[in-house]
Backbone bond lengths (Angstrom), bond angles and torsions (degrees), N, CA, C in turn:
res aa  C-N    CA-C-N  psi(-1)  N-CA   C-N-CA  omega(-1)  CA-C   N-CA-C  phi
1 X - - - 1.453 - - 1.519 109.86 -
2 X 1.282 109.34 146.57 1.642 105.52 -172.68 1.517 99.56 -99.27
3 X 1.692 97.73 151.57 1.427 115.26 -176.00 1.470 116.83 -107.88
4 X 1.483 131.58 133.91 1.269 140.19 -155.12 1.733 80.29 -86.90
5 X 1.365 127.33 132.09 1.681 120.40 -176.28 1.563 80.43 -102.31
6 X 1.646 106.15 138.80 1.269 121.89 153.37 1.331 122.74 -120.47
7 X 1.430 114.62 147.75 1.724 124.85 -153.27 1.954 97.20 -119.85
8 X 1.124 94.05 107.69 1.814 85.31 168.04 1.771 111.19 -94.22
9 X 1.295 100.65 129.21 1.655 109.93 170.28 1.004 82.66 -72.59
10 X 1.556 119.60 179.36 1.222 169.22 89.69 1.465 141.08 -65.14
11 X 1.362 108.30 98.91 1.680 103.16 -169.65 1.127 138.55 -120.82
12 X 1.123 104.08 103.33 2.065 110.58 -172.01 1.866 109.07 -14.77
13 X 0.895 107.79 113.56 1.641 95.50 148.00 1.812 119.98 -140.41
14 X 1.044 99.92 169.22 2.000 98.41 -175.44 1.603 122.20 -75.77
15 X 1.251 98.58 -27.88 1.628 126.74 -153.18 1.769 107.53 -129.00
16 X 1.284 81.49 146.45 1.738 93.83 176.46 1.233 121.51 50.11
17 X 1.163 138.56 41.55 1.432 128.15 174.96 1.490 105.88 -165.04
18 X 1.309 125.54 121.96 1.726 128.08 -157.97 1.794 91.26 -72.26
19 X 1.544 112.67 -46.31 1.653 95.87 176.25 1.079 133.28 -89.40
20 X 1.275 108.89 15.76 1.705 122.53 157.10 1.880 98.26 81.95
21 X 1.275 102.44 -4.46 1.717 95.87 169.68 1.293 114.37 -125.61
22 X 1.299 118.57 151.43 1.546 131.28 169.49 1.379 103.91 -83.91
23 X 1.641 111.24 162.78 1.517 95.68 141.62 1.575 127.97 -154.16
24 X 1.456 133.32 146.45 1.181 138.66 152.35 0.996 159.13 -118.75
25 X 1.735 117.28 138.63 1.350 138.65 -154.89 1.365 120.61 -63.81
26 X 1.496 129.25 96.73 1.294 116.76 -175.60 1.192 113.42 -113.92
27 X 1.465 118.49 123.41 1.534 106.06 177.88 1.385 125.45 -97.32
28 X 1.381 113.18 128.26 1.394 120.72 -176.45 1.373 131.27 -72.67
29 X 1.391 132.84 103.96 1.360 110.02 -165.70 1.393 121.11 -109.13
30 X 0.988 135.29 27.84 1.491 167.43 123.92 1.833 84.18 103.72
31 X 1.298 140.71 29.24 1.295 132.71 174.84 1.582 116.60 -17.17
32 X 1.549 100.88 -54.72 1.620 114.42 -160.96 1.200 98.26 -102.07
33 X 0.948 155.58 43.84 1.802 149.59 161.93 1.765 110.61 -178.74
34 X 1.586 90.06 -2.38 2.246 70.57 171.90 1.607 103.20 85.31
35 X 1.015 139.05 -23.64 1.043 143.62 -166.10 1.369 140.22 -43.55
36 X 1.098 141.27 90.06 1.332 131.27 -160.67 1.777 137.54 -99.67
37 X 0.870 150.33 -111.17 1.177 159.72 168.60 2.088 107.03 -163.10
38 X 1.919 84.00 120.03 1.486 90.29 -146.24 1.405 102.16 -89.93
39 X 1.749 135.01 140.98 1.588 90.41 150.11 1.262 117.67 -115.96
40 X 1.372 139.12 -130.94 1.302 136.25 -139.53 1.703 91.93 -73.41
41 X 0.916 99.07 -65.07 2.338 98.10 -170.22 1.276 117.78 -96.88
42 X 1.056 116.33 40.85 1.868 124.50 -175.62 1.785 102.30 -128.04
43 X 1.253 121.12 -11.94 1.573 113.15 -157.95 1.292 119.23 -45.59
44 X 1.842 111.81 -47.78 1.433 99.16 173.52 1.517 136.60 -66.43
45 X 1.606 95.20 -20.23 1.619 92.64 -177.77 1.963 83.89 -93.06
46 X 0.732 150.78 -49.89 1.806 129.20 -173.68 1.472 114.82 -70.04
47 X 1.221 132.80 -38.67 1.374 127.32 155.27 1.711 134.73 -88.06
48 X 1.094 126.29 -11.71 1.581 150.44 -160.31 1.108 108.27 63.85
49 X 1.694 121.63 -155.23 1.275 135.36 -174.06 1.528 117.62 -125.57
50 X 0.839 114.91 155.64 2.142 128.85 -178.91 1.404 92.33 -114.69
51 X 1.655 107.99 151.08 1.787 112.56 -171.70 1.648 63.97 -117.14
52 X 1.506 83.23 -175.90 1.447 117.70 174.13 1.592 115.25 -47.65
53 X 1.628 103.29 -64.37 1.507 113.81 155.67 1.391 163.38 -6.40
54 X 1.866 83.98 -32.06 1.495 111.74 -149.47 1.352 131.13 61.36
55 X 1.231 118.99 26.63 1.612 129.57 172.30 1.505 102.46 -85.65
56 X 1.304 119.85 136.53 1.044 133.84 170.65 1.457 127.39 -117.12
57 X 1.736 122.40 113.22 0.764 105.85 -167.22 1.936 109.95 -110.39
58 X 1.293 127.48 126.88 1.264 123.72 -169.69 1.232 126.38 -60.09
59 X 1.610 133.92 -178.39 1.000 113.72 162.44 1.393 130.00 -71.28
60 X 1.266 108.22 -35.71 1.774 119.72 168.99 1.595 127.36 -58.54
61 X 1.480 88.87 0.81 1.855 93.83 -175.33 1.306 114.84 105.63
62 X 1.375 110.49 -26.28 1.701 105.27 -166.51 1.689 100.43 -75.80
63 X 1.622 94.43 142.66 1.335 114.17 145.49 1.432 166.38 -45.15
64 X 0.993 139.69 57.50 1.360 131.39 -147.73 1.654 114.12 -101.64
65 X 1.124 135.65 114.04 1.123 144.11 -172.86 1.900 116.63 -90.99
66 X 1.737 100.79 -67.57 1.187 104.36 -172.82 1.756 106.59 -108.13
67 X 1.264 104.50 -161.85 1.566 101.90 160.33 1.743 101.23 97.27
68 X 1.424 102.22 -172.60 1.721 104.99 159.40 1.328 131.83 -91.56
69 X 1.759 102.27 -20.99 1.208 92.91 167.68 1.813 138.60 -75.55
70 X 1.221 125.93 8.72 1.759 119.08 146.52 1.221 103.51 -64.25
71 X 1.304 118.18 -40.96 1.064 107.16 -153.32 1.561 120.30 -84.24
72 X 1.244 99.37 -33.00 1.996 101.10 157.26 1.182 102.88 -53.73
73 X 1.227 133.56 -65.94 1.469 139.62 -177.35 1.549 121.57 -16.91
74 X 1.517 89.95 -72.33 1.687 118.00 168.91 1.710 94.60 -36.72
75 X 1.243 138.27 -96.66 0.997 136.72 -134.93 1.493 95.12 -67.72
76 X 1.529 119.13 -55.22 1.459 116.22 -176.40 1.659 110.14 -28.91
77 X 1.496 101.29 -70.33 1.697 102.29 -179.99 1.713 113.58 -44.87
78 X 1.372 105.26 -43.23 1.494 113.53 -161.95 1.471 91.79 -48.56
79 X 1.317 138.82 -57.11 1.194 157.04 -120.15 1.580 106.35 -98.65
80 X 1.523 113.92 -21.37 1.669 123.83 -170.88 1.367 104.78 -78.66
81 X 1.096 148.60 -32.00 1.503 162.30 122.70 1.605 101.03 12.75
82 X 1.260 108.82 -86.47 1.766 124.48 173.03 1.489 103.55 -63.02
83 X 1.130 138.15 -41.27 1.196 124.56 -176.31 2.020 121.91 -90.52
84 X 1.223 92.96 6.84 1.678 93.49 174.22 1.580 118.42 -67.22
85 X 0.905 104.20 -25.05 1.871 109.76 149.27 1.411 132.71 -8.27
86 X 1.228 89.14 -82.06 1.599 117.09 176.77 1.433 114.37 -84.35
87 X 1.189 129.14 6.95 2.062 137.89 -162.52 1.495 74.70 -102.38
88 X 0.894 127.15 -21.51 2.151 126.57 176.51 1.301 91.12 -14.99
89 X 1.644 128.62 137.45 1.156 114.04 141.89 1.816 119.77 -96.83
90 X 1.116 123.88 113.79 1.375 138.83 -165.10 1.357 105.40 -77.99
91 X 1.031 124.37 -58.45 1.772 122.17 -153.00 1.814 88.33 -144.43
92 X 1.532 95.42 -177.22 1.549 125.58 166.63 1.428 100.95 -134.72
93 X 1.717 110.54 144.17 1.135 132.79 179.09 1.579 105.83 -103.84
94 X 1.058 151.42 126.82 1.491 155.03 123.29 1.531 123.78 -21.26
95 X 1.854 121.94 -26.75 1.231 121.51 173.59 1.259 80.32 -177.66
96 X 1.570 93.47 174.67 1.649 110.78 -170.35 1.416 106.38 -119.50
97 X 1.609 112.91 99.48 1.581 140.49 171.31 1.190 124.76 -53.78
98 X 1.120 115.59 114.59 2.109 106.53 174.97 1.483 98.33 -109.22
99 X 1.595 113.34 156.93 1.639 130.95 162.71 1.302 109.80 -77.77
100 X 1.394 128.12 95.31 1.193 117.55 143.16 1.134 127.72 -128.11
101 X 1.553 129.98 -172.39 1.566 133.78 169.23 1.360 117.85 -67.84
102 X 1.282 103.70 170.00 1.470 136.37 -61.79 1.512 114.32 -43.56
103 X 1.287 112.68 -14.02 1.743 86.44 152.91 1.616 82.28 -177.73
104 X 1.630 105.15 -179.65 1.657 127.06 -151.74 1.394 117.50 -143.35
105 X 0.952 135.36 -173.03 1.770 122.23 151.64 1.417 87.64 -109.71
106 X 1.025 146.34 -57.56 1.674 126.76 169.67 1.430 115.03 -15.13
107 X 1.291 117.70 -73.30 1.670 129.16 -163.98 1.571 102.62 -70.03
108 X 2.044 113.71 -30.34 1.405 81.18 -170.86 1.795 102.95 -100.22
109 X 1.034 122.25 6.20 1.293 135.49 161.36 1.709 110.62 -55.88
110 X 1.450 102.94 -70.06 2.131 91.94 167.42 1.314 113.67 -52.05
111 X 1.624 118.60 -42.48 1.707 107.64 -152.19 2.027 92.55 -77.09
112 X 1.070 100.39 -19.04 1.716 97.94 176.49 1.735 106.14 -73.26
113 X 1.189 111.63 -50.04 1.587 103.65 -175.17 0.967 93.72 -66.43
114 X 1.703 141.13 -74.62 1.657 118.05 -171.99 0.951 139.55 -29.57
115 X 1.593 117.66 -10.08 1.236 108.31 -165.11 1.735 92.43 -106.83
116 X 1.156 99.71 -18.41 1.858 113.44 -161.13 1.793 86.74 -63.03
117 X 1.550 85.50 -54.98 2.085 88.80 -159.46 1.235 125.99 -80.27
118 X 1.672 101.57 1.90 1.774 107.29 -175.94 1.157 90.13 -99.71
119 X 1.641 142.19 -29.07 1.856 139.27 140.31 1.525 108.09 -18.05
120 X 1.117 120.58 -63.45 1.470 114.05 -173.00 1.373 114.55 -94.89
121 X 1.097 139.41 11.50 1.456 145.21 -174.83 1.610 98.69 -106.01
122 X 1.362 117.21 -49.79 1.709 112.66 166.74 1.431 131.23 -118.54
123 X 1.573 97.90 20.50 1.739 100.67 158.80 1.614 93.75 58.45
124 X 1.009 123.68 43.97 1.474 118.99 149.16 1.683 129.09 -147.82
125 X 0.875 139.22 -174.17 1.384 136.80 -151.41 1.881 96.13 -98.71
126 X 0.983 117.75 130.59 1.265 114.48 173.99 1.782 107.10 -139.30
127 X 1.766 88.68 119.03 1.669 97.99 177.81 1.367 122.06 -77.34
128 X 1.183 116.77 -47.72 1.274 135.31 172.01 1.264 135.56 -83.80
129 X 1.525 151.64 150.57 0.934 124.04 159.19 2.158 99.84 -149.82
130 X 1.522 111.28 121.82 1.388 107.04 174.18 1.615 113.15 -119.37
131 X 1.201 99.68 116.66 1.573 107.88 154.66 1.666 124.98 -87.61
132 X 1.319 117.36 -158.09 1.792 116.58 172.41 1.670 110.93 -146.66
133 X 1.274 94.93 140.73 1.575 92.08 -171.52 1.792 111.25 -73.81
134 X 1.587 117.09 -0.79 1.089 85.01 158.41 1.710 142.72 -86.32
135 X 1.265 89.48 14.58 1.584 114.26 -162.47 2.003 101.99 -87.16
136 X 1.408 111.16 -12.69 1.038 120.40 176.18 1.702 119.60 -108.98
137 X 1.179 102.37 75.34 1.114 97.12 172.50 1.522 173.81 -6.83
138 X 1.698 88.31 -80.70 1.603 114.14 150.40 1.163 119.26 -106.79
139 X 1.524 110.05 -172.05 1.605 121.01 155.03 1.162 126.22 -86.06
140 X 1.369 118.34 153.47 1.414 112.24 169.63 1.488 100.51 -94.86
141 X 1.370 111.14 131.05 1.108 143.11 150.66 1.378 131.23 -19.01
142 X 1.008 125.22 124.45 1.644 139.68 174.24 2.242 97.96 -62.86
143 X 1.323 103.18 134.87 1.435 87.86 178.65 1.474 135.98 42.03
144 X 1.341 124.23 -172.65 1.565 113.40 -158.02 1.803 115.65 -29.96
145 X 0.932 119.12 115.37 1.183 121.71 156.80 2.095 125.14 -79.45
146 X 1.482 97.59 128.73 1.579 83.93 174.20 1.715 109.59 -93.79
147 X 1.592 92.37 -171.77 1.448 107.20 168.47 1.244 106.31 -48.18
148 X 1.740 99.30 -58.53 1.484 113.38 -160.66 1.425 110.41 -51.35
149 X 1.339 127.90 -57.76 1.239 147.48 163.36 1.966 104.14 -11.10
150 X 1.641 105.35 -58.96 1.299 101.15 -161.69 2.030 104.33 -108.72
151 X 0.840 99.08 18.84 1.894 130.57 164.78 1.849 111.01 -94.42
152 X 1.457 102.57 -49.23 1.262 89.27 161.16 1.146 132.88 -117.69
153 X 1.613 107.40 36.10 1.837 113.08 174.52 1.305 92.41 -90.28
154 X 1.650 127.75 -37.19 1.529 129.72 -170.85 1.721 89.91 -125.46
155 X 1.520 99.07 102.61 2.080 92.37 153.01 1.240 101.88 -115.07
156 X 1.040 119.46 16.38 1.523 104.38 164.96 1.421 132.01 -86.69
157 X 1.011 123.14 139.19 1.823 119.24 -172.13 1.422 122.63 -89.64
158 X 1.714 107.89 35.06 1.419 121.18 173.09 1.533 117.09 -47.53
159 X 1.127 113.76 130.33 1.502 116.47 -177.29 1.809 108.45 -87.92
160 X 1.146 147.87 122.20 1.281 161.83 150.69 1.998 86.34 -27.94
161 X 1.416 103.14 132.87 1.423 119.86 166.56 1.804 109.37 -159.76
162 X 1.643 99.06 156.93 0.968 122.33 -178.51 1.451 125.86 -95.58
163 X 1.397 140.40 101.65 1.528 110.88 -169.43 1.934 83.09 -118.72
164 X 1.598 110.31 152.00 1.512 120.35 157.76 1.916 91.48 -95.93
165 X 1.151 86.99 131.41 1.811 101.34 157.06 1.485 105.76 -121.02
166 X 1.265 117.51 172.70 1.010 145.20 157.26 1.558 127.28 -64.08
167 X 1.380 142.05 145.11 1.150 123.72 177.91 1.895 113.69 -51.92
168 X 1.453 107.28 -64.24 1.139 117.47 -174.86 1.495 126.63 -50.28
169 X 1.422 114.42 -7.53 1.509 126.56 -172.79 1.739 100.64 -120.91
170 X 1.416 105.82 -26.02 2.067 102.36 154.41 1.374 116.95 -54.32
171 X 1.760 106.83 -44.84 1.304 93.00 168.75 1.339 129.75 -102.30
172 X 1.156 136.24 24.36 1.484 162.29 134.48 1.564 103.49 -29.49
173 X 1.662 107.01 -57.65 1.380 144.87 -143.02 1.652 89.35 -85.57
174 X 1.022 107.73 -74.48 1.546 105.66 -172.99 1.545 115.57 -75.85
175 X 1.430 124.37 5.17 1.828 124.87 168.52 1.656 89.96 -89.65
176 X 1.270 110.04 -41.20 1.772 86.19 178.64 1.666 128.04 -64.94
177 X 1.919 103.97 -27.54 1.314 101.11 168.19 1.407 117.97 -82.03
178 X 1.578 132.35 0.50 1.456 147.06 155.38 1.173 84.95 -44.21
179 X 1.735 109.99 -85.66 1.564 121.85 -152.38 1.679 121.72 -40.25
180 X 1.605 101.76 -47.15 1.292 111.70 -178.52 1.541 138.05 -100.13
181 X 1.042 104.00 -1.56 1.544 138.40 154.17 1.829 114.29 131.95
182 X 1.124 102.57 160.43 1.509 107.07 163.70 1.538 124.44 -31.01
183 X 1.562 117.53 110.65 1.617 101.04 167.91 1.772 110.82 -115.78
184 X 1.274 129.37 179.68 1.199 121.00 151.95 1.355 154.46 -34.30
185 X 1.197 129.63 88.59 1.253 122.58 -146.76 2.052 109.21 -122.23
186 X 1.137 91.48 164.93 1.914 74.44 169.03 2.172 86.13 -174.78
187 X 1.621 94.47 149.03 1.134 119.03 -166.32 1.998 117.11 85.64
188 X 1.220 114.66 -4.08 1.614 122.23 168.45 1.519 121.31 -88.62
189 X 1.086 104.39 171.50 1.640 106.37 145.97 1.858 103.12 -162.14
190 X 1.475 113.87 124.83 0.966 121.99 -158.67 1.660 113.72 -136.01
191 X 1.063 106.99 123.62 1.524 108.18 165.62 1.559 136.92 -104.93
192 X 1.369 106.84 118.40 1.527 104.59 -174.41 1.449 108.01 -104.17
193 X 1.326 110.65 149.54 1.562 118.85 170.82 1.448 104.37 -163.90
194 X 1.921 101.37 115.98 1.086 119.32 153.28 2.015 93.00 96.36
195 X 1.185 99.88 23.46 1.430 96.92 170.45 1.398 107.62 82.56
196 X 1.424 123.54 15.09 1.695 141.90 178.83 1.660 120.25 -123.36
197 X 1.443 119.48 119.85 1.220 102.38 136.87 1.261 137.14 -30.59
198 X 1.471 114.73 114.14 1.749 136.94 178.00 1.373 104.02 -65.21
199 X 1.902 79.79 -76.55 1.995 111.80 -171.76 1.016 95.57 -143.20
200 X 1.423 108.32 171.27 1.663 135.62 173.09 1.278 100.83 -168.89
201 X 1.927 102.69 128.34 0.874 125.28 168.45 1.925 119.81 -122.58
202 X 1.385 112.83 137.34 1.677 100.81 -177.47 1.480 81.67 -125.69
203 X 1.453 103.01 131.23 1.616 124.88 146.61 1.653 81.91 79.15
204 X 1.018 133.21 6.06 1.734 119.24 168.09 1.445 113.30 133.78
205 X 1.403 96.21 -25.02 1.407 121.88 -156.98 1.360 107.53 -104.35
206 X 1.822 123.14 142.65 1.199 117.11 168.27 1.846 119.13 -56.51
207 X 1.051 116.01 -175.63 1.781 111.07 163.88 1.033 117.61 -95.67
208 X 1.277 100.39 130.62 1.844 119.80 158.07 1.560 114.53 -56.55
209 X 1.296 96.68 90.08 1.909 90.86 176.20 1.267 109.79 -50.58
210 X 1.556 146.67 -33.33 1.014 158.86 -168.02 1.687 112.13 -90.09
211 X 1.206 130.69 -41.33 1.435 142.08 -165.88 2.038 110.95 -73.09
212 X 0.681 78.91 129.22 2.363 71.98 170.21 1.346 108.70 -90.57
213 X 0.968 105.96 163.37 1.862 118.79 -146.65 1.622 87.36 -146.31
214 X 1.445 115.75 134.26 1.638 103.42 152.46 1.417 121.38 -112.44
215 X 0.929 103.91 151.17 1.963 116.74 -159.92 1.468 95.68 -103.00
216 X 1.207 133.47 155.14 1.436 138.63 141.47 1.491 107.92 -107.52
217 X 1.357 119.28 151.34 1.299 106.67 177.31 1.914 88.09 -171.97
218 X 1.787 106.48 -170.96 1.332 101.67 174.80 1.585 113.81 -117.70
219 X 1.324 119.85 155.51 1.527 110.31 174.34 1.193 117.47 -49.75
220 X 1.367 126.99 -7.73 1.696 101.89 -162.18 1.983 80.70 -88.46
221 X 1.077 140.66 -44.34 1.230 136.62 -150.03 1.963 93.18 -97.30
222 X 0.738 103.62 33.66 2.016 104.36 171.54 1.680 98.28 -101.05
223 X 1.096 152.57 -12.78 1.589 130.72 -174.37 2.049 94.34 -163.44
224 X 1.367 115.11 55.86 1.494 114.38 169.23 1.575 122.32 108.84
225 X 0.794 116.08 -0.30 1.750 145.30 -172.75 1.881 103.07 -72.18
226 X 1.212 119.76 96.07 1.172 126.33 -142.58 1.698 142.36 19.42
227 X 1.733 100.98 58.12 0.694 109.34 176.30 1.529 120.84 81.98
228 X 1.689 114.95 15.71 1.249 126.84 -179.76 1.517 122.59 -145.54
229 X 1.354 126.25 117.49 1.262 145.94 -140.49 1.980 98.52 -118.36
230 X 1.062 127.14 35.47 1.362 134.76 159.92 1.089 118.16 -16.58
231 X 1.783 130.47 -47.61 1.559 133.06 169.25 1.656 129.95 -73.64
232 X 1.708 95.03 -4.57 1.596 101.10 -178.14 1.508 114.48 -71.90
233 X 1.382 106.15 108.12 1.491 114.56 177.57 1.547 105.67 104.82
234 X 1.174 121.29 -2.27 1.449 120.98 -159.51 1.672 92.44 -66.25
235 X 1.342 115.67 144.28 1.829 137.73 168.69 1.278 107.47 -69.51
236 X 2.072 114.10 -42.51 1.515 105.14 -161.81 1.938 86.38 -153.85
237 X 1.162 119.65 148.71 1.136 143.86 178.79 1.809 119.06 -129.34
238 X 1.351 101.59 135.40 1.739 92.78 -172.93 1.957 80.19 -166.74
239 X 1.504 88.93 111.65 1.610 113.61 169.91 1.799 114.15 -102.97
240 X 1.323 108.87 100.69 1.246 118.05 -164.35 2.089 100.18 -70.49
241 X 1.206 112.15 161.15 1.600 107.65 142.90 1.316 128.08 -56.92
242 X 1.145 118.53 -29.07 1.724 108.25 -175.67 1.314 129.33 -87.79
243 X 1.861 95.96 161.20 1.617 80.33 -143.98 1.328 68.72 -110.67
244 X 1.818 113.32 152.29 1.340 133.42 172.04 1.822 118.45 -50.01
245 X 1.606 97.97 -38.46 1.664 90.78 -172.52 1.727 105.36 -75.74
246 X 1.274 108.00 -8.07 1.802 109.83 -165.91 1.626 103.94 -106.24
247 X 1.565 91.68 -19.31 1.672 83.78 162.51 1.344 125.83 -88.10
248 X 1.416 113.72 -31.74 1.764 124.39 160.29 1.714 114.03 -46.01
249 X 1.184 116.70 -40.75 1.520 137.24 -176.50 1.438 95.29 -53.35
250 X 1.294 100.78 -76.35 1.759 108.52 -175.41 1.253 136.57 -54.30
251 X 1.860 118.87 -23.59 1.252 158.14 115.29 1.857 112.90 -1.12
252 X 1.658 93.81 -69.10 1.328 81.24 173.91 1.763 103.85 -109.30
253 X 0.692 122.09 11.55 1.673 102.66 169.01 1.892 95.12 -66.16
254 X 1.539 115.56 -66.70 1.463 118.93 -179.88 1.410 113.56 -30.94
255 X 1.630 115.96 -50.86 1.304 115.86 -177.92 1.665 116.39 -57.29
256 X 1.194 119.88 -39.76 1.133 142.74 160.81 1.892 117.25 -29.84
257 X 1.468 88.18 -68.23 1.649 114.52 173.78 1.570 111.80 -57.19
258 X 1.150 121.92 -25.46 1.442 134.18 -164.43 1.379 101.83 -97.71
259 X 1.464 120.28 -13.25 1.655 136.08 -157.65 1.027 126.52 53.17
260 X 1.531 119.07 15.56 1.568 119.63 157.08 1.500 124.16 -64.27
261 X 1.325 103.22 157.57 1.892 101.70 -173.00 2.031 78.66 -106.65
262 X 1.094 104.14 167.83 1.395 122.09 162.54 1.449 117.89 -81.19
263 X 1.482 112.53 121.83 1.319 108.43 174.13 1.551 112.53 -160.56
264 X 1.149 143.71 121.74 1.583 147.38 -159.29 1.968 103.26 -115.81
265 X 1.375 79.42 174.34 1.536 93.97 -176.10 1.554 98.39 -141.33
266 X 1.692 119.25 149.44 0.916 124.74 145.04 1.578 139.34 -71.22
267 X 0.884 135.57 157.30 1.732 124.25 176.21 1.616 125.77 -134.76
268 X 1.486 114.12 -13.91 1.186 117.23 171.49 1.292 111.51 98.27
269 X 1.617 118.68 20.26 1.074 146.84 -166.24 2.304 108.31 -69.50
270 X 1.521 87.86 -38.31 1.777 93.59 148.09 1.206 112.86 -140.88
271 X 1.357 103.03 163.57 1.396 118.55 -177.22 1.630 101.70 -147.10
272 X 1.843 88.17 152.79 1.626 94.29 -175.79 1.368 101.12 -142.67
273 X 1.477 109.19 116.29 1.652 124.40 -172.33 1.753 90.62 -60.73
């Protein structure tokens, strides 16, 4: 099955952003050369071939002599060598999932494993768990999924953490993600309207303003990290080593091993009047 190749920029900026880069999703659709997204033993027929010359010939047949394109070419191919690594094929997908608002089977697929594996990473009960959709990159993929694929849905080296809050500062917690938009969530069900907490419910139940709750979530979003402050008020804090994209990895390699394909559901888990 052919793969739509997507290219993430990276873009300097001064302001607003703790890693100093933005980023955007461009999808490549190989119009002018056939071009595809290669993995480990396909390169010449998904990328073509370079002669000695520097002639490049595409996958579609076309020719390319001068210009930049050999020369993107050149390096692209040059580069599959070092990168056959990651062309792994890991898992199978059932359909091809995107992250978006107010919620996804992408987004609620991570915010469910985060919450599953930060349970067994500190042996304690965890109700909640919020991530952010900018932390998800790509899509997952229609059919074979690679490494690469799930390397660059998460390149970030967010560490998996634990915070206990309080009831009254869970919902503190989720009027700021009202305010600032929908993020990933799993163990809620919440309604916003008009840029407000409606309701909130955890585990079925309204909140115990009084009761502690444990959250899973990632360091970058514990003290302002798009606009979300997860550690404010927190009782107890515990920042594990693991990193979310390497625990998703391992997630589905097992799923894999078990002969499941990957596939999520939505539930209505938020809603936005």
């Amino acid at each position: 099955m052919k793969k739509l190749a997507v290219v993430l920029i990276a873009i300097p900026v001064l302001f607003g952003c703790k890693t100093g880069m933005t980023w955007e999703k461009v999808a490549m659709d190989g119009h002018r050369t056939g071009a595809t997204a290669p993995s480990a033993d396909n390169v010449p027929e998904a990328l073509g071939t370079i002669d000695s010359a520097g002639v490049y010939t595409a996958p579609n047949g076309t020719v390319f002599v001068d210009g930049s394109t050999p020369k993107v070419a050149g390096i692209l191919i040059g580069a599959q060598p070092a990168m056959a690594s990651v062309k792994e094929v890991i898992a199978y997908s059932t359909r091809k999932m995107e992250a978006h608002a107010p919620e996804s089977e992408l987004s609620n697929f991570v915010a469910d494993l985060l919450r599953a594996e930060t349970e067994k990473l500190v042996k304690r009960k965890v109700d909640v768990a919020v991530s952010n959709f900018g932390g998800i990159r790509v899509d997952m993929p229609e059919g074979d999924v690679l490494l690469d694929d799930i390397r660059s849905m998460f390149p970030f080296n967010n560490k998996i953490c634990y915070v206990e809050l309080p009831g009254k500062d869970l919902v503190a917690l989720m009027e700021q993600i009202a305010q600032f938009g929908p993020q990933c969530v799993s163990g809620v069900k919440m309604v916003i309207s008009d840029k407000k907490l409606e309701s909130l419910e955890v585990g079925g139940k309204p909140v115990d303003p009084k009761k502690k709750y444990g959250v899973a979530t990632v360091d970058f979003l514990l003290d302002g990290g798009d606009n979300i402050s997860v550690a404010r008020g927190a009782t107890k804090l515990i920042i594990t080593e693991v990193i979310i994209g390497r625990a998703i990895e391992q997630y589905i390699r097992n799923l894999t091993a078990e002969g499941k394909a990957i596939e999520y559901q939505t539930d209505g888990r938020v809603v936005v009047k």
